[in-house]
N, C-alpha and C positions, 0 to 999 in steps of 0.2 A: 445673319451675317454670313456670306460667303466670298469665296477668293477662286479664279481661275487662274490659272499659269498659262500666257501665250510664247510663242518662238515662233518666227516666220510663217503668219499665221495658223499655224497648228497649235490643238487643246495637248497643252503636258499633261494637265491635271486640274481636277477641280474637288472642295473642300468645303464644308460649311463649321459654322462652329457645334460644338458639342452639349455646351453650355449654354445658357442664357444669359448677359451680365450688360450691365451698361457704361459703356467708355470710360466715364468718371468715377468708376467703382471698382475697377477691374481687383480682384481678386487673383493676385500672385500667386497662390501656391496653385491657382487652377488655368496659366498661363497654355500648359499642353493641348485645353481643349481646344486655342484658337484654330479659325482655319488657315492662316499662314501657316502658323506650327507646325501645322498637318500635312500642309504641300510640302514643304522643305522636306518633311521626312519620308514621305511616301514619292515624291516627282523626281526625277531630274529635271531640276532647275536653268541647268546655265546658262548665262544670255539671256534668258525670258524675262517679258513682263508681267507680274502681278498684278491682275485687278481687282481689287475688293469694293464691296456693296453691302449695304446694312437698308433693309426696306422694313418699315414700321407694319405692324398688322393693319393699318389705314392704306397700307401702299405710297406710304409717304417716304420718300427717299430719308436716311440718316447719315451721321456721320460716321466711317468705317477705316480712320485711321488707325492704322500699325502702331500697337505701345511697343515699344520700346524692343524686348524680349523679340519681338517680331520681327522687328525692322533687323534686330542682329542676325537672328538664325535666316533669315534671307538672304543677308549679305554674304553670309559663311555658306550659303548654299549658290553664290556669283549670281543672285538675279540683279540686274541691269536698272530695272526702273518699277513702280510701286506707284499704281493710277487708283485712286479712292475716294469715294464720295463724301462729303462734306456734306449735304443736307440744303436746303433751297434753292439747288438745281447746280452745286457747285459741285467741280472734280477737281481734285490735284492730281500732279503729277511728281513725284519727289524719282530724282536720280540717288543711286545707292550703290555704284559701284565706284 
């Protein structure tokens, strides 16, 4: 699982997770290792878009939505929009400002 931070086409930052975990398990007390987490505290953010991607050791695309914890410290760090792959060829797009 990794996350880049776009602005006016320029890379702000890029992040992977530290951890290993799977979406439906996520493990609270080790929230820090994601890599949003990681951009908000290491990038400036503002105005950017986050795009997150979760690729299976098959190279199979997964799902690479923002829990919760995420989605806030992004908001608090003014990113704009939050683009992440959903799994059988599917992307969102969530606005969060």
């Amino acid at each position: 699982m990794g996350a880049v931070a776009v602005c006016s086409g320029r890379i702000l930052g890029e992040e992977v997770n530290t951890r290993n975990n799977r979406p439906v398990s996520i493990d609270w007390h080790q929230v820090s290792s994601h890599a949003e987490q990681a951009l908000a505290a290491n990038a400036d953010l503002e105005r950017s878009t986050v795009h997150a991607a979760r690729l299976l050791k098959d190279a199979r695309v997964a799902c690479a939505r923002p829990c919760e914890f995420c989605l806030a410290g992004l908001k608090d760090a003014c990113v704009r929009t939050v683009v992440w792959t959903a799994g059988k060829g599917l992307i969102y797009i969530d606005r969060i400002d």
